[in-house]
C-alpha positions, -999 to +999 in steps of 0.1 A: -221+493-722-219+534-721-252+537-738-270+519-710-251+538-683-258+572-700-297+562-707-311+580-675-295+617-686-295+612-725-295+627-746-268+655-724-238+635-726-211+642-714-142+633-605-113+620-591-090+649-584-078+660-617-040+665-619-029+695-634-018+695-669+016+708-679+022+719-717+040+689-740+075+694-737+099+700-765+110+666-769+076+648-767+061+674-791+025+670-803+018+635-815+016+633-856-019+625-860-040+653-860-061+658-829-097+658-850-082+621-865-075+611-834-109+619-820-125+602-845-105+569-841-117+572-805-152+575-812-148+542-837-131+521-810-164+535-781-189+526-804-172+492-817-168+487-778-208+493-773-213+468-799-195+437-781-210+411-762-197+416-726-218+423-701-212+437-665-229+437-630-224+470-611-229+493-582-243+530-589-244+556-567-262+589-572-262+621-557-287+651-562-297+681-542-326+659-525-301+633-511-282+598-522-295+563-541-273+535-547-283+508-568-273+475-579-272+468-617-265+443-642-267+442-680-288+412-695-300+402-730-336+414-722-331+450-707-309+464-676-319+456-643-317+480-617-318+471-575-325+503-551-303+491-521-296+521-500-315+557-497-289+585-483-267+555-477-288+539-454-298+496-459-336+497-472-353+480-442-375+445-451-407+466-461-391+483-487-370+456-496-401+440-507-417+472-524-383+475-549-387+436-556-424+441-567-412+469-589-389+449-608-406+414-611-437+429-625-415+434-659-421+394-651-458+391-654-457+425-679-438+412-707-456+443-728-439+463-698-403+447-701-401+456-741-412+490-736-383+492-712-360+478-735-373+497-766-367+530-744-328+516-735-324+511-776-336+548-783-315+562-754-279+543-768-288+552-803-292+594-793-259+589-772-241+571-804-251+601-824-238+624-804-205+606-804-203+601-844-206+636-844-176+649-818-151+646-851-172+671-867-189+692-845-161+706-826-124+719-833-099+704-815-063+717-805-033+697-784-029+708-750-004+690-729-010+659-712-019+641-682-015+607-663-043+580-661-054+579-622-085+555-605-115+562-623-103+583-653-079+559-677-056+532-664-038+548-634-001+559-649-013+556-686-004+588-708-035+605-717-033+638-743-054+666-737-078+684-758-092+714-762-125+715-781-149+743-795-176+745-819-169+743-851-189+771-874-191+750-904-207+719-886-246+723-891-267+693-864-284+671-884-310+669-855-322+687-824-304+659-805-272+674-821-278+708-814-265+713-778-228+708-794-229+744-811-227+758-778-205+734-760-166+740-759-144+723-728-116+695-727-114+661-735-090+634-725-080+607-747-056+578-745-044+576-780-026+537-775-059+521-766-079+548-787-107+553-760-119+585-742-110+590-709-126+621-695-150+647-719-157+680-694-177+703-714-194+737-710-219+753-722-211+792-729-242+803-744-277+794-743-286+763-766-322+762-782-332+727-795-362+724-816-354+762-833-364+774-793-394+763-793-392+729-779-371+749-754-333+758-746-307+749-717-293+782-701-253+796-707-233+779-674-244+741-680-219+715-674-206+682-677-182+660-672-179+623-679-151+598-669-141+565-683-117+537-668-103+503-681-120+481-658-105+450-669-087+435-702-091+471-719-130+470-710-141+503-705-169+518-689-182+552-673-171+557-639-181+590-632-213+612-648-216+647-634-247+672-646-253+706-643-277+723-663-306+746-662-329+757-690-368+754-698-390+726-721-419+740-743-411+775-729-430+770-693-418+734-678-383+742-662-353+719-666-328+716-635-307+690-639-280+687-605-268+650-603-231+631-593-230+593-604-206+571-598-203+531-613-179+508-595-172+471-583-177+461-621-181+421-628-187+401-657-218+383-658-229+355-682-238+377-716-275+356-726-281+362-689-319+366-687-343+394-668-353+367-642-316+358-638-307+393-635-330+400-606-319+365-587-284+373-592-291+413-577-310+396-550-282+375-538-254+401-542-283+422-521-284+398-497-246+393-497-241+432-491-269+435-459-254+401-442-220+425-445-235+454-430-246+436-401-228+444-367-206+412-362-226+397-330-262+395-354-241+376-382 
């Protein structure tokens, strides 16, 4: 499902506190696989775990300079639908209420509208699954210690090895969607029994030009960090997305990216749920959630 999550901030992939990580001690010792193999087996088992049929209704929350949005989402066979619920955490009153419902039943009546939005959710997953296919070659990768799984990032007291990644000279990006890795370097986490990733926090320490510059370039500073966690049954999903970057498109339209999503309160839905189904079910959970909110005399 990390394709669909990542679709509003691809192709720029990639918290709870983090707890600090001590070096491996002598009698642990760095694990026999080398790190670049392991990475690679990780990348197999995200993508194999894209591929599978299970889908998920969640909440999303995301914070930017302007203020808060939460959301209500759920996967179907059609396209994702999404459910504004809250503005700066505040219930949307019945007007608005209305307004988001028009917004997403006219994929309904626009069946044109509803493929387009689909087609865009395809391109989006496939740019993210190139950029993971190419971790295992882009970047170097060195042991550095370890650290425990915690809520959000892992399974909570799972061993998860660190890794320090840089560029690697030899790689050469295939496409200008690859090309913000030459200038990435950072830390990733990785729990090497169930072979997924838990955390990626990455950097960028020089400026990155995609499209040989002239397309346009993200500045030297941007960051990112992405967190994973086993939901359920070794189901994993993105529970944490934060982006910081700054940079310019086509050399005069500025890019400044500043947002904090999180993804909780994951449950499995049917997986040939339909786009109408998806919007009755996220009407009823909406419902659910305001009935909740109300002070306990107005229930």
């Amino acid at each position: 499902m990390k394709p669909f999550l990542f679709h509003t901030a691809a192709p720029i992939l990639l918290a709870a506190l983090a707890l600090a990580a001590g070096p491996l001690s002598p009698a642990q010792g760095p694990p026999a696989i080398k790190p670049r193999e392991l990475v690679r087996r990780a990348v197999a088992n995200e993508i194999k775990n894209d591929n599978q049929s299970m889908k998920y209704m969640f909440q999303q929350r995301k914070v930017t300079p302007s203020g808060s949005q939460t959301r209500l989402m759920v996967q179907t066979r059609d396209a994702m639908v999404g459910m504004v619920v809250a503005n700066n955490d505040q219930p949307l009153n019945q007007e608005q209420r209305r307004a988001e419902y028009g917004r997403i039943e006219r994929f309904l009546s626009q069946p044109d509208e509803l493929e387009r939005k689909h087609k865009l959710e395809l391109e989006s997953a496939e740019r993210v699954t190139r950029i993971l296919k190419a971790m295992p070659d882009a970047f170097l990768y060195e042991y550095d210690g370890t650290e425990g799984g915690r809520p959000g990032v892992g399974k909570p007291g799972d061993r998860l090895l660190r890794l320090k990644f840089r560029p690697n000279p030899s790689y050469d990006p295939p496409t200008r969607v690859e090309q913000v890795l030459v200038g990435m370097q950072g830390v990733v986490l990785i729990d090497a029994q169930k072979q997924h990733i838990a955390r990626i926090d990455g950097t960028l320490f020089k400026e990155v030009g995609f499209g040989w510059g002239i397309l346009g370039h993200l500045d030297q500073g941007g960051h990112f960090q992405v967190d994973q966690a086993d939901i359920s049954d070794d189901s994993w999903a993105i529970s944490r997305m934060d982006l910081a970057f700054t940079g310019k498109i086509l050399l005069f339209k500025s890019i400044n990216i500043k947002s904090t999503e999180t993804y909780s309160d994951f449950r499995p839905v049917p997986a040939d749920l339909t786009f109408a189904q998806g919007i009755q079910l996220l009407k009823k959970e909406q419902a659910a959630l305001a009935q909740n909110q109300l002070p306990s005399g107005n229930k």
